[in-house]
C-alpha positions in Angstrom: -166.6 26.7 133.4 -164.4 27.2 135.8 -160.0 27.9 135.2 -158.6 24.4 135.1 -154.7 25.3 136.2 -152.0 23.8 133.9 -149.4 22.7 135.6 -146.0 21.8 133.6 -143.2 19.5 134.7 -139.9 19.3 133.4 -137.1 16.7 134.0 -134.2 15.6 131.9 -136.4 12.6 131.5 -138.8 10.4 133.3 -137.3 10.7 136.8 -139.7 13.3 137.5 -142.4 11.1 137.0 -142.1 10.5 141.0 -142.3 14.1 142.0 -145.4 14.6 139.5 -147.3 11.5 141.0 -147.3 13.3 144.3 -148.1 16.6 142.6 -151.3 14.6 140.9 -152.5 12.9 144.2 -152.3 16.5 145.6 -154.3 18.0 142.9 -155.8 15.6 140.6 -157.9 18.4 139.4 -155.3 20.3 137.6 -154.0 19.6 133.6 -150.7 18.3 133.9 -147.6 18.7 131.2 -144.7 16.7 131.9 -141.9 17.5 129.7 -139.0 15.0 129.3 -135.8 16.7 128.0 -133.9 13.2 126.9 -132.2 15.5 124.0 -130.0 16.4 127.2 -130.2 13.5 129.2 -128.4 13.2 131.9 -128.3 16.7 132.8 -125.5 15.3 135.6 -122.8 15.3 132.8 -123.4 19.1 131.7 -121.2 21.6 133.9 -123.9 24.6 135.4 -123.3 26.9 132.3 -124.3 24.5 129.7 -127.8 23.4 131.7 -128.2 27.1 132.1 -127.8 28.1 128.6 -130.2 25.1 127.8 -132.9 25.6 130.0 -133.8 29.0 130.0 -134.8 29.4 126.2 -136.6 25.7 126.5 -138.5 26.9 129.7 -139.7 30.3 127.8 -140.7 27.9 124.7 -142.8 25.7 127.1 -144.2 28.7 129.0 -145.5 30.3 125.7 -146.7 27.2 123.9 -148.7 25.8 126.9 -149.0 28.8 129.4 -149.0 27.3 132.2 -150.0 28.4 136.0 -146.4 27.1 137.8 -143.8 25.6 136.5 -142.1 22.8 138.7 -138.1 22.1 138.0 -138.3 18.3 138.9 -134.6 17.5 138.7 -132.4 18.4 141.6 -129.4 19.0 139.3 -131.6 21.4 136.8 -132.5 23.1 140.6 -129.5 23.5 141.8 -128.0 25.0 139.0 -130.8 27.2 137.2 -133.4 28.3 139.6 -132.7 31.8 140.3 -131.7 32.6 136.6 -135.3 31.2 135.8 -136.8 32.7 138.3 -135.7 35.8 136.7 -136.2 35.4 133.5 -140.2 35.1 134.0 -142.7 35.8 136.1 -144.8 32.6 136.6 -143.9 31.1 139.9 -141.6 28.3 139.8 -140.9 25.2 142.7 -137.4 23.6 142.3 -136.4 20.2 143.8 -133.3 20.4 146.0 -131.7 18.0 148.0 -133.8 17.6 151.5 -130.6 18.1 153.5 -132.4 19.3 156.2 -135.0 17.6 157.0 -132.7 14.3 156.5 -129.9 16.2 159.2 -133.5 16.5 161.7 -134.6 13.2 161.4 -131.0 11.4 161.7 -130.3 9.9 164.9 -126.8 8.6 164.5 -125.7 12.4 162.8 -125.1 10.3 160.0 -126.1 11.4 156.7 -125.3 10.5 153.3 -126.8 12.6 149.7 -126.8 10.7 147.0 -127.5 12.4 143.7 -125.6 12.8 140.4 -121.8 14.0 140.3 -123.2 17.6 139.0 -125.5 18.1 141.9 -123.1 17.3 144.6 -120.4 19.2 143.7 -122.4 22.2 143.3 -122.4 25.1 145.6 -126.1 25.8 146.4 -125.8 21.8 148.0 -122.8 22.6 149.9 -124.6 25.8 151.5 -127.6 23.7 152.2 -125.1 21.3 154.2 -123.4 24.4 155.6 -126.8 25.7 156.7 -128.5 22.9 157.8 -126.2 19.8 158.6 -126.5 21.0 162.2 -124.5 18.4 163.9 -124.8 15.7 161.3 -121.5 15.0 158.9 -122.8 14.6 155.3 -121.0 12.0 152.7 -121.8 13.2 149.4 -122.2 10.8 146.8 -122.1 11.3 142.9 -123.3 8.8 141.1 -122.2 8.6 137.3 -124.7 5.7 136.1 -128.2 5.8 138.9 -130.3 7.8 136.7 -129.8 5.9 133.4 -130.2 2.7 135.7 -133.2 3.6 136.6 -134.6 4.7 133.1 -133.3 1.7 132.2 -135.6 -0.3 134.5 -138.8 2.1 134.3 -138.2 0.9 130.3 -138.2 -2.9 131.0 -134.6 -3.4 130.6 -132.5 -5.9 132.5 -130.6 -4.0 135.2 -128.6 -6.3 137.6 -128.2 -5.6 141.5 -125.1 -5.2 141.0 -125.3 -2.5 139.1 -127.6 -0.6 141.6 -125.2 -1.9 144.8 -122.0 -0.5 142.9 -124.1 3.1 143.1 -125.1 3.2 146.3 -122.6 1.4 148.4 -120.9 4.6 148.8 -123.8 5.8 151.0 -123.0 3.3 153.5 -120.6 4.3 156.1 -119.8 2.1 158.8 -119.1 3.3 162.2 -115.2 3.3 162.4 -115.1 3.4 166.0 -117.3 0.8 167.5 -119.6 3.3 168.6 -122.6 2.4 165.9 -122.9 5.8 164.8 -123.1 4.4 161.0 -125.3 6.1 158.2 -129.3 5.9 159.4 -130.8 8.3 156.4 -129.9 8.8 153.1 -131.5 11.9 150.7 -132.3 10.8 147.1 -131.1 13.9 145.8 -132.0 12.7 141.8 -135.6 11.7 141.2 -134.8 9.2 139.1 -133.8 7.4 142.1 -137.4 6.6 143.9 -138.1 4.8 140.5 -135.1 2.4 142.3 -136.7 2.4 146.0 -137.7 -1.1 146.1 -134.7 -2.4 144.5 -132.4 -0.3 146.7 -134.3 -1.0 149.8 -133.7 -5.2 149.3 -130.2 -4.2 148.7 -128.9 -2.1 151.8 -126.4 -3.9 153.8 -128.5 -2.2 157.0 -131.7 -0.4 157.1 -132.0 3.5 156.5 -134.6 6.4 156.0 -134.8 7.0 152.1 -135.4 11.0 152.3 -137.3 11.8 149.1 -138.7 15.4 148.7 -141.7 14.6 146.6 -144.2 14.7 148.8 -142.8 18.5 150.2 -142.6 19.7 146.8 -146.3 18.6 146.1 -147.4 20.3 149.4 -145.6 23.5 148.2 -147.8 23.4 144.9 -150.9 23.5 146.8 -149.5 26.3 149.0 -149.1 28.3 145.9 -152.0 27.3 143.8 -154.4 26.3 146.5 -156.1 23.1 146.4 -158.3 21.7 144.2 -161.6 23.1 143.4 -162.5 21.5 140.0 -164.0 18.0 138.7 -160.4 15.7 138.3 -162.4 14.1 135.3 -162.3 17.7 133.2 -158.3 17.4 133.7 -155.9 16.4 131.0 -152.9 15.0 131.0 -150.0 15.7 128.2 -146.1 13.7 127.8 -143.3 15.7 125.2 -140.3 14.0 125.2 -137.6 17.2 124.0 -136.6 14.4 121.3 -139.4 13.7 119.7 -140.0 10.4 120.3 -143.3 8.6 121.3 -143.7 7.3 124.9 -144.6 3.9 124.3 -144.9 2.9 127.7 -148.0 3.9 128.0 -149.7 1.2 130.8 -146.1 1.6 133.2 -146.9 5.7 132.6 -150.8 6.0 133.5 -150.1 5.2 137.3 -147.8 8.3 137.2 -150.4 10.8 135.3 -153.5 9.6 138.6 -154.3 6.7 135.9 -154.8 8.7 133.1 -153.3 8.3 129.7 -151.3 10.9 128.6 -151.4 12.4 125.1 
């Protein structure tokens, strides 16, 4: 029988459900572990020593209990802060989840561009290189949000959150031309992946229309640079959910979609 590759993704909890749905539709083949470390959650209130401190022993604990092929760091804060520790640390080849700076800065046709992402990962140097590198001609509003990403866990659970709630989070985004000339905010990066799990309810929300920049579907074309594609029956696959807690995942029907329709263990 032939290797099926384990792949293992890790978020601070289900917010990385959105970059592992792409990852699955890339390679439905492969067995998936998707690690949810809500003991920590919301990584955006730990300062870079304290998510470092946490992440490299829990990565080495996944890596020898489930030995996996790559490892993806599905949380731009966990990225921004860890990856070159972790990539030092072990040998199996990572992919981190950074804030798509650049390729929102390209597309941008006012020069207009606004990150939103958690108050950790905007204030963080590696996202104010990527600006430095890469803004080009574009000037970059950061945004931290304090409350998006429990929002949006709030929501993926089937709790009530208002549109209020979300506008409060992402009005800051939106930055009207001050001079007449139009030139207000066309593209915005979702720089936490909670935040696709918000898309639709952003999107009805925007006081004008912008490009959402999620890098999901670049870091799931990256996995099949480094692994290849797929080469095995998707049906021999498995599927497995730890929550760092503990807990059960009791959303079971709202998760399948995630996991290619299959139910994870």
């Amino acid at each position: 029988m032939a290797h099926i590759q384990t792949i293992l993704v890790i978020d601070s909890g289900l917010g990385g459900l959105t970059v592992l749905r792409e990852i699955v539709k890339a390679r439905p083949d492969a067995r998936y572990v998707y690690v949810a470390d809500d003991v920590f959650f919301p990584y955006g209130n730990h300062d870079e020593a304290e998510i470092i401190d946490r992440v490299i022993p829990l990565v080495g604990e996944l890596i020898a209990a489930h030995r996996p092929d790559l490892v993806v760091i599905a949380c731009n804060t966990m990225s921004v802060s860890v990856m070159a520790p972790l990539r030092a640390a072990y040998s199996v080849p990572f992919v981190g989840t950074v804030p798509a700076i650049k390729p929102a800065c390209a597309a941008s046709k006012t020069k207009r561009v606004s990150v939103l992402g958690t108050r950790a990962t905007v204030k963080r140097e590696y996202t104010q290189a990527l600006i430095r590198d890469h803004a080009q001609a574009c000037t970059v509003t950061l945004v931290g949000s304090a409350n998006l990403a429990s929002l949006a866990e709030d929501a993926l659970s089937g709790k009530t959150v208002s549109d209020g709630d979300i506008l409060r989070e992402i009005a800051p985004c939106f930055v009207p031309a001050a001079d007449g000339s139009g030139l207000r905010t066309d593209a915005i990066v979702l720089a936490c992946t909670h935040y696709p799990l918000l898309l639709d309810r952003m999107t009805a929300l925007v006081p004008w229309p912008v490009a959402w920049i999620d890098p999901a579907p670049a870091i799931a074309r990256r996995v099949v640079d480094l692994l290849g594609p797929d080469g095995n029956d998707p049906h021999d696959s498995r599927a497995e959910m730890i929550f760092t807690s503990g807990r059960s995942h009791a959303l079971t029907g709202v998760l399948a979609p995630f996991f290619g329709g299959r139910v994870p263990a």
